[in-house]
Each structure stands twice: as C-alpha cells, then as structure tokens.
C-alpha positions in Angstrom: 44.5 -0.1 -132.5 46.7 0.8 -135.3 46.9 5.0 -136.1 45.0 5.8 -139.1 48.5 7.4 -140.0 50.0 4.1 -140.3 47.3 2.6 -142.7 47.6 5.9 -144.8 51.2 5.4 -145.0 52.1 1.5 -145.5 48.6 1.5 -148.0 51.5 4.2 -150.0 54.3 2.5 -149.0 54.5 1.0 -152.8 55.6 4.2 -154.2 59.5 5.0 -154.4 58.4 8.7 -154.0 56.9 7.9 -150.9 59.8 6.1 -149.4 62.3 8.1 -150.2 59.9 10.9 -147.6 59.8 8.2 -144.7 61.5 8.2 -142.0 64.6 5.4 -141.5 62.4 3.5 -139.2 58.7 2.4 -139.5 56.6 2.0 -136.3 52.9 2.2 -135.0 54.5 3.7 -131.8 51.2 2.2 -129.9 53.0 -0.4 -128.3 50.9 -3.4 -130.0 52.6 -6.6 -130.5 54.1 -6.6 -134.3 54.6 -10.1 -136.3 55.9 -9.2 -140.2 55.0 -12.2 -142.2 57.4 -12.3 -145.5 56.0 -13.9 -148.3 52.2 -14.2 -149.7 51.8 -17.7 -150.9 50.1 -21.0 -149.0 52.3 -20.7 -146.2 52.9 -17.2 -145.5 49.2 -15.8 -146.0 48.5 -18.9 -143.8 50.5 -18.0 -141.3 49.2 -14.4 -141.3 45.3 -15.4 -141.2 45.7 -17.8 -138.4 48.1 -15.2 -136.5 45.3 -12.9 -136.8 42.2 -15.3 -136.3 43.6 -16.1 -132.4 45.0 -12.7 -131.8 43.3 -9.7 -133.3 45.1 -7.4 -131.0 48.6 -8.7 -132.8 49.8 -6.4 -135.8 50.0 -8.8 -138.6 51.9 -7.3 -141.6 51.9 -9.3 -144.5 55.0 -8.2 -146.7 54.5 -9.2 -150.4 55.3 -7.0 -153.1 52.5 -8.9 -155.7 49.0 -7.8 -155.6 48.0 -11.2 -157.0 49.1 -14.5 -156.4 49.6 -17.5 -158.9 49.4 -21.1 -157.8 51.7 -23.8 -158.5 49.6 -26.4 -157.3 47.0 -27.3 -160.8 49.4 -25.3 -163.3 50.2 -28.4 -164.7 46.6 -28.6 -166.1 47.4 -25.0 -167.3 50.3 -26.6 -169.1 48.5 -29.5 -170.8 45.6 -27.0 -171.5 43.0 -28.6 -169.2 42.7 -24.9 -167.0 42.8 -21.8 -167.4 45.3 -19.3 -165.7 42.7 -16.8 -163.7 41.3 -20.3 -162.0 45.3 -20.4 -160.4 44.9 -16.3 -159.7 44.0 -14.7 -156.1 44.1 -11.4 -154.6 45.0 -10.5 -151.1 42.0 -8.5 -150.6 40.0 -11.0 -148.3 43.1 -11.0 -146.1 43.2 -7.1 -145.6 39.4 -7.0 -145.0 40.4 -9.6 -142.2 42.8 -6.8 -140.4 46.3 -7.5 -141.9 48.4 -4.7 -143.2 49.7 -5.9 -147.1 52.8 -4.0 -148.0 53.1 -4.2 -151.5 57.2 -4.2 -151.4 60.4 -6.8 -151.8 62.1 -7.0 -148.3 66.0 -6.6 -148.7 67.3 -7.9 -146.0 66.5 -9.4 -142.3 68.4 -8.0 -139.3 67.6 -10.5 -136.9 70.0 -8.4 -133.8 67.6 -5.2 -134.3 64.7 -7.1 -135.4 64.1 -5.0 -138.1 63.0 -5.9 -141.8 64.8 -3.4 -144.4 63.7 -1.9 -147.5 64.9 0.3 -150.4 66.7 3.3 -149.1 67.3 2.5 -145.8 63.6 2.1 -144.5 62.8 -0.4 -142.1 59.9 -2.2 -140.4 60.0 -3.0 -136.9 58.7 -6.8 -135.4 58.6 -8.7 -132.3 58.6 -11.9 -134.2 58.6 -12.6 -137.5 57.6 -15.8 -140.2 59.4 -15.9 -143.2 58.0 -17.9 -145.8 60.0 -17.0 -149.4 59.6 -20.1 -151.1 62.0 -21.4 -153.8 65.0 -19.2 -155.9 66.1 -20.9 -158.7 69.6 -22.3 -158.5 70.3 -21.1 -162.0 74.5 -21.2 -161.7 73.9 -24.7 -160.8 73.7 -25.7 -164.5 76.1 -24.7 -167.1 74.8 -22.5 -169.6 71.3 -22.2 -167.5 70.2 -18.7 -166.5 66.7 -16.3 -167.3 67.5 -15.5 -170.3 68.0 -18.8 -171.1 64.8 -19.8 -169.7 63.1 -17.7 -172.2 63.6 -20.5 -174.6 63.9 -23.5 -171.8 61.3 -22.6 -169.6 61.3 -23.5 -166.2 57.8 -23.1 -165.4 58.9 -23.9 -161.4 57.6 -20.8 -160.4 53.8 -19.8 -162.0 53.1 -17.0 -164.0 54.2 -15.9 -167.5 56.8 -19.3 -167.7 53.3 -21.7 -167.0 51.8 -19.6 -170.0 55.3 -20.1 -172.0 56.1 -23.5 -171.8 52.3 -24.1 -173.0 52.9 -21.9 -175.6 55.9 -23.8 -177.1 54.1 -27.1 -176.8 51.3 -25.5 -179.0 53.6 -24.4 -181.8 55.2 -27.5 -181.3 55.0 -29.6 -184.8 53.8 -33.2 -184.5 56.3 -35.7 -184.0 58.6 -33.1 -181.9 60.5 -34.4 -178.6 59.5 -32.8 -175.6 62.2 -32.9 -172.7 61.8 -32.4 -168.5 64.8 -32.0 -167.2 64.2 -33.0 -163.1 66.7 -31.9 -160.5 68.4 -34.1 -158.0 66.9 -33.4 -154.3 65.3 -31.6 -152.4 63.2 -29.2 -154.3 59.6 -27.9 -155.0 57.0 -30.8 -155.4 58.7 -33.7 -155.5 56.3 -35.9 -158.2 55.7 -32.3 -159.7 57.8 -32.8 -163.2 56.5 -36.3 -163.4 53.0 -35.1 -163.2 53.7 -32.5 -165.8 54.8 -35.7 -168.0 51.8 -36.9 -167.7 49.5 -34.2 -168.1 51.9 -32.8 -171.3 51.3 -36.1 -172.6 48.0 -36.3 -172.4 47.6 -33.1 -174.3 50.2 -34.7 -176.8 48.3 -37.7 -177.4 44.7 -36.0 -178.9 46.5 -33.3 -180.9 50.2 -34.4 -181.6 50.3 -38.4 -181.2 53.6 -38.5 -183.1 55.3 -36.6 -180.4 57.4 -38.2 -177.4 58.2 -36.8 -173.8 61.6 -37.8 -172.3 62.6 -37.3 -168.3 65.9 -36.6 -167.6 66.5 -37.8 -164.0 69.5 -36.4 -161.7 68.1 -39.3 -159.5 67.5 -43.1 -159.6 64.1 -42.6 -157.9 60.7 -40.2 -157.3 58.0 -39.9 -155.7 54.9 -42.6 -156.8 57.2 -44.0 -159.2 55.9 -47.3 -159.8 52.3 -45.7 -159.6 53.5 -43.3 -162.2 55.4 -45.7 -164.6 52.5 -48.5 -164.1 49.9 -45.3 -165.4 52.2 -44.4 -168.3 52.4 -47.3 -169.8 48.1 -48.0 -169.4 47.3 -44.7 -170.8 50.1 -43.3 -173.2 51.9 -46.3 -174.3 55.6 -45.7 -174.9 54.7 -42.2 -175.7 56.6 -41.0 -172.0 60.4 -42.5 -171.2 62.2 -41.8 -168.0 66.0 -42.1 -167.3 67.1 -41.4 -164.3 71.2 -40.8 -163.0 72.2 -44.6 -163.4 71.3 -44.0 -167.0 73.3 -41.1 -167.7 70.8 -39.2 -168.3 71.6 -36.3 -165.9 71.8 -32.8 -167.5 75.3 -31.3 -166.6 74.8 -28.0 -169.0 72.5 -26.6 -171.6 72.6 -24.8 -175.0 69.3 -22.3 -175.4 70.5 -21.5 -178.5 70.5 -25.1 -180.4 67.8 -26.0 -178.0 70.2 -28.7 -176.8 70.5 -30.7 -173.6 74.2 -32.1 -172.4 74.7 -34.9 -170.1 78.6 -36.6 -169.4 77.7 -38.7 -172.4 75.8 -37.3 -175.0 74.1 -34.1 -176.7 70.2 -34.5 -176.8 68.5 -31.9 -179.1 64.7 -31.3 -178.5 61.8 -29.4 -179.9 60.7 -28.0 -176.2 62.9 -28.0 -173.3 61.1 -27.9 -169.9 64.6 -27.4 -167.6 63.6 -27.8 -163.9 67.1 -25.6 -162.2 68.5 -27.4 -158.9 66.8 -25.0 -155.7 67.9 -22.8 -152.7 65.2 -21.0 -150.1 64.0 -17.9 -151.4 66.8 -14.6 -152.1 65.7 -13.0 -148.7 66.7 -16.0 -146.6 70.2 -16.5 -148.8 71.2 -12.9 -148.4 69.7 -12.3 -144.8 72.4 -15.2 -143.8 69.2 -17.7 -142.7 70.0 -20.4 -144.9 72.9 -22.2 -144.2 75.9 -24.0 -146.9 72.7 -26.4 -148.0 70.8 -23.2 -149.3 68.5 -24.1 -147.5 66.9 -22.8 -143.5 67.6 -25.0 -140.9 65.2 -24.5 -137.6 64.1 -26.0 -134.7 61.7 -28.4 -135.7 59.1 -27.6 -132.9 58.8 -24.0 -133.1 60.2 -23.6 -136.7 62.3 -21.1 -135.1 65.7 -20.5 -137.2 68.8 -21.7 -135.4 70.7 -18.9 -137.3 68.2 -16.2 -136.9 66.5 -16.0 -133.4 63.3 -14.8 -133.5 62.8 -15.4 -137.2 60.7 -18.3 -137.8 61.0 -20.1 -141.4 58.5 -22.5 -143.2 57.4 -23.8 -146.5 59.3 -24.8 -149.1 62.3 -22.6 -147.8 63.1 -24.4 -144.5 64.7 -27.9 -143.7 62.1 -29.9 -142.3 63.3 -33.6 -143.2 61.1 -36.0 -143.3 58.3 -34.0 -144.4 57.9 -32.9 -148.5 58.4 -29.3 -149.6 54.2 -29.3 -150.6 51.6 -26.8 -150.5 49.7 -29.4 -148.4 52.8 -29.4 -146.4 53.2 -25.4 -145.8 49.7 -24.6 -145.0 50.0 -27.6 -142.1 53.0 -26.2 -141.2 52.3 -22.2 -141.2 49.1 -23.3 -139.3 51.1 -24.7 -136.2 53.7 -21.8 -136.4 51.6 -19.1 -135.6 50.2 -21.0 -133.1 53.8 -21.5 -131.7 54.4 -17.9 -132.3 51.4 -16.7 -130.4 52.3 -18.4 -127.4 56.0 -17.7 -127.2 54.8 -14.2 -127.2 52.8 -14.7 -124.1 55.7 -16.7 -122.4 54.8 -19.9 -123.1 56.6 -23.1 -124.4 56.0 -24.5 -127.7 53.0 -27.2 -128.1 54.1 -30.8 -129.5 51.8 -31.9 -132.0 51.7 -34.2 -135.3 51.7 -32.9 -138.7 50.0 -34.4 -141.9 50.4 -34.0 -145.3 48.7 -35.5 -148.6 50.2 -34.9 -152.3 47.9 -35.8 -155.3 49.1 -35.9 -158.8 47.3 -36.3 -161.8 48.5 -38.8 -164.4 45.1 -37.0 -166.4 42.4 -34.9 -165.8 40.3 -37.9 -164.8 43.1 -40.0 -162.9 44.3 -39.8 -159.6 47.1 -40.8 -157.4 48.7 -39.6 -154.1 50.9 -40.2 -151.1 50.5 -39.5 -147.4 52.4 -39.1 -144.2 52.1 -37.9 -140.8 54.8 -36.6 -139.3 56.2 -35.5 -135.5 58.7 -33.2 -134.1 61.4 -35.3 -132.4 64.5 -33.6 -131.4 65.6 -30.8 -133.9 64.4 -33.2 -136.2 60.8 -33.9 -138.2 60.0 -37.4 -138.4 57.6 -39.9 -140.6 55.5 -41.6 -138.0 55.6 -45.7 -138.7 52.8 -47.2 -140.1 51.1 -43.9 -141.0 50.3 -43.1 -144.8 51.1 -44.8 -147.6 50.6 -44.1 -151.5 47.2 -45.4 -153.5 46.2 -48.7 -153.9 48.5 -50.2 -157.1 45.6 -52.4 -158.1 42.6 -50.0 -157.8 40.0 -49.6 -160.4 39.4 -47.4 -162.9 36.7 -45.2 -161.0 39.1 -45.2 -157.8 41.7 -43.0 -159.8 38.2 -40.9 -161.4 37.5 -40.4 -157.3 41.6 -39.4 -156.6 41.4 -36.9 -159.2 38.2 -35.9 -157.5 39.9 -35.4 -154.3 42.9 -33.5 -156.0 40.3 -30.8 -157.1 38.5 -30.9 -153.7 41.1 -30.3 -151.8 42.9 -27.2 -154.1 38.8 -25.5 -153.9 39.3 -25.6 -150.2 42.9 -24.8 -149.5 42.8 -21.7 -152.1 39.4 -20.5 -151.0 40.9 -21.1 -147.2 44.0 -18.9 -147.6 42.9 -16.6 -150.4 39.0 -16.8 -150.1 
C-alpha cells in the first residue's frame, strides 16, 4: 500500500515551491513494484489502466504534466466545424479514482542505468520498469523558414489544442474564393490519411459557405493511404474543388514564408489564403534527449516486448516507436499499450514475453456522413512487426451510398468507445 505521505506529496508535486523542498530522490520506500508510465494520451493512459487492472498491487505512476487531454482523432470535424472542441476533451480523473498516481509534471530526462525518471532541479522518480509513450515533436528545423512562431500564421494543427481552434479560425475569416493549402510530409508520421481527411472535411465546410474556394495538397510523396478511395470521393462529392500533387509533381514544400503567407517548392512560389503546414516528425522531446531514439528520430524496440534496444528496461509505444509494418494510429497505440503492459507484468514476475497478433482499423471521413477505412493485422516476427497476408484490406471501391453512411457510423462508434475506454 502506498504511504499516505507519498499521495500528499506527488498530489503537490506540481508546484515549483514544493520541489525545490524534496528530496533528490522520490520513493514509497515500501518495497512495491513501481512502473512510471510517461505520457497521458491513447497509449500511455492505456498502458497505465491495463497495468493496473491485472496488477493492483503494482505502483502505476502516470507522468503527464496536462490535467486534460485533447484528441487528435475527430479534430478534423473540429476543423470543418462539424464538432465541437469539449467533445475531443478528457480528464484523468477516472484514472486516479482507479489507483494510479498522476504527476502533473514534464519528465526531463530518462536514466535508463539508475532507472530513474528526472525532473526540474534535480528530483527524480524511481521505477522498476517503465512505458514511455511521448508521442510526436514536430520536426520544425526540417523546413526552412518553419518554426512556432511561424505556425502562428501556418498552423500545423498536428497536435490538438489551441492550433485545431486556429486553423478553423483562419478558414472562417477566410474570404470566398481564397486557396487553402495542406502541406503533407514525406513518411512516417502521425495518421497517415490524416491531412487527406482534413481535405475533405475543410472542403466540405468550403463547399456550403465558401464554394468559390479551392484546397490544394502538397505531397512530399507519390502515394497515401486510401488514395484511390480518397481521390474516387473527391471527385463524387466536391468536384474539382480539392487537387493533390504529390513529389513527382514538384509539389514538395522545401521552405516557407509566414510573412507573405507563401509556400516554396524547387520550382515555384505558391501564395495562399490559409496555410495548413504539416512539419516532417521525430518521437516525442523526452525520447530524443533521453538518447532512446536513434539517427531516424525515431525508438527502435524489440518488437515483442516493445522493449527499447537503446534503453533496457524502458519500453516505448505509440506513435514514438518503430514498429514497421504497423501505422502510427490511435487504433494502433491503444492495441499496442494493451499488450505492453501485459508483457511488462510478466517480465516482472520472471516470465518470457507472450507472442500474439495485433490489429488495427483507421477510418477517415471524406464528410460527416461518409466513411472509409483500412485494416491490418499484424505479428511480431523477429525484431520486426509484420502485415499478416491476406488479412485486412481497405473498403469496398464500389460500395453504395448507405455503406459509406454505415463507415462513418463506425468511425464515431469506435472514437465513443476507445475515449470512454481510456478516459471514461
């Protein structure tokens, strides 16, 4: 059982005050087995849940310095005006009422030789095993002329929040007739058919109150996910009002002008009203500065236990970790952060890693009403995670109107249970 000491302290740990009067080295000194999850989204709260659900007596610190989270999955419909921000906010409060600590604070750094987690002056929390689940940073440098401040008039909108609430801003103001412009990185990154499901949804708020107005997709790559689903849907229900280039067209974006609202690609200057720039993407700031990402910028592991090869006893998943074959989804990390704890509950009591296959399922919404998606299942061979053969497969090319109705259907079925799973 943890010392009411403990609770009294981490529930204050927020406070600089307060840390500055700690001691160098936070413990429970009971003996209990300690897992520090890092990071409060799909996969990390996930990961912490199920931890706790087959192990009560495990410590399960959840370290996550928000007191809400925001959801990327469905901010697209925030975008195009379809939702409403609160519908994509949840608290951690269910989680704590399950048993498992919250420490409202930004890890620093990971020190993997004295398993220790380290904090503004010179605190640190303690683990047996720990589950790092970051996320995304933003490769910013990546792109010349690119940066935060710059995103203040480009918005990203990778990462939701105040730049979801931004970019739908600027299409607002935006006068009819104006070009709107998605500028998609090269691979891999967050949500593979993500921008081209923002397309969609941004044009379908352009079409009933700006019909005059265009988008444009600048590629850094020839291909994306659902792409003929995608085009075939553009074309039925917005006309030529959406046009993609990809890299064979010389349409990928080599630097960027806030300031003239202007676009630059080895060939040309493209000026446009609204700039939606989508930064190339490394694993979250913890992982890059904690040396658990490796020259990719991204956390390579051992596909079985998710276990980092650079980092023992740090285990990585979500969108921060190489895991091949399988898409850097929400769907994705929940499936994965599921099996990890499992993993990590029985490599705490001695035993070996089980073999299992994952699934995922990614729906997109060419409109509030319309529905498409890919699937896969995938299996840990070797260091590696592979597509199984003959499993999954994208929706039907042919299918009827009221299939795509029942898709969409699906898509908000399945965010109602995963959020009200891990947050509810």
């Amino acid at each position: 059982m943890i010392k009411p000491t403990r609770r009294r302290v981490l529930k204050g740990f927020a406070a600089t005050a307060v840390l500055g009067a700690m001691s160098s080295c936070v413990s429970s000194g009971t003996g209990t087995t300690r897992v520090v999850v890092i990071g409060g989204g799909f996969a990390g709260l996930t990961a912490a849940r199920t931890l706790k659900a087959l192990d009560p007596a495990i410590e399960v610190t959840l370290v996550e310095p928000k007191k809400q989270y925001i959801a990327c999955p469905f901010s697209n419909l925030v975008i195009a005006g379809e939702r409403d921000i609160g519908s994509q906010t949840f608290s951690y409060n269910n989680a704590v009422e399950q048993g498992i600590i919250h420490l409202p604070l930004a890890a620093k750094m990971i020190d993997p030789i004295s398993r220790q987690v380290l904090f503004e002056n010179h605190v640190a929390l303690t683990y047996d095993r720990l589950i790092l689940a970051p996320g995304i940073s933003l490769h910013y440098a990546a792109l010349e002329g690119y940066s935060e401040q710059a995103a203040i008039k480009m918005p990203h909108a990778w990462q939701a929040g105040e730049q979801t609430l931004l970019l739908r801003r600027q299409l607002e103001s935006m006068p009819d007739g104006g070009l709107v412009t998605i500028v998609a990185p090269s691979n891999p990154y967050r949500c593979p058919p993500g921008p081209y499901e923002r397309a969609s949804l941004i044009a379908h708020y352009l079409m009933r109150t700006k019909p005059k107005s265009k988008v444009l997709i600048m590629d850094s790559k020839d291909r994306f996910s659902k792409q003929s689903l995608f085009e075939a849907a553009w074309q039925s229900e917005y006309g030529e009002m959406i046009e993609w280039q990809g890299l064979s067209d010389g349409a990928q974006v080599v630097a960027v002008n806030s300031n003239d609202m202007a676009l630059v690609t080895d060939f040309e200057t493209i000026k446009t009203s609204v700039a939606n720039v989508i930064p190339p993407q490394r694993a979250g700031k913890i992982a890059l500065d904690s040396g658990i990402a490796d020259e990719s910028g991204w956390c390579p592991v051992d596909a079985l236990s998710f276990e980092s090869t650079l980092a023992p006893g740090v285990h990585v998943i979500g969108d921060a970790a190489i895991l091949n074959a399988m898409p850097k989804s929400a769907f994705a990390a929940n499936a994965q952060a599921k099996l990890c704890a499992v993993q990590v509950v029985r490599l705490l009591a001695g035993e070996a890693p089980l073999k299992t296959t994952l699934l995922n399922t990614c729906y997109s919404l060419v409109g509030p009403r319309y529905g498409i998606s890919v699937a896969g299942a995938y299996r840990a061979e070797g260091v590696r995670w592979r597509g199984v053969d003959g499993a999954g497969g994208i929706s039907d090319a042919d299918a009827p109107t009221s299939t795509r109705q029942q898709e969409a259907g699906y898509a908000n079925g399945w965010f109602d249970r995963i959020s009200h799973e891990v947050f509810g």
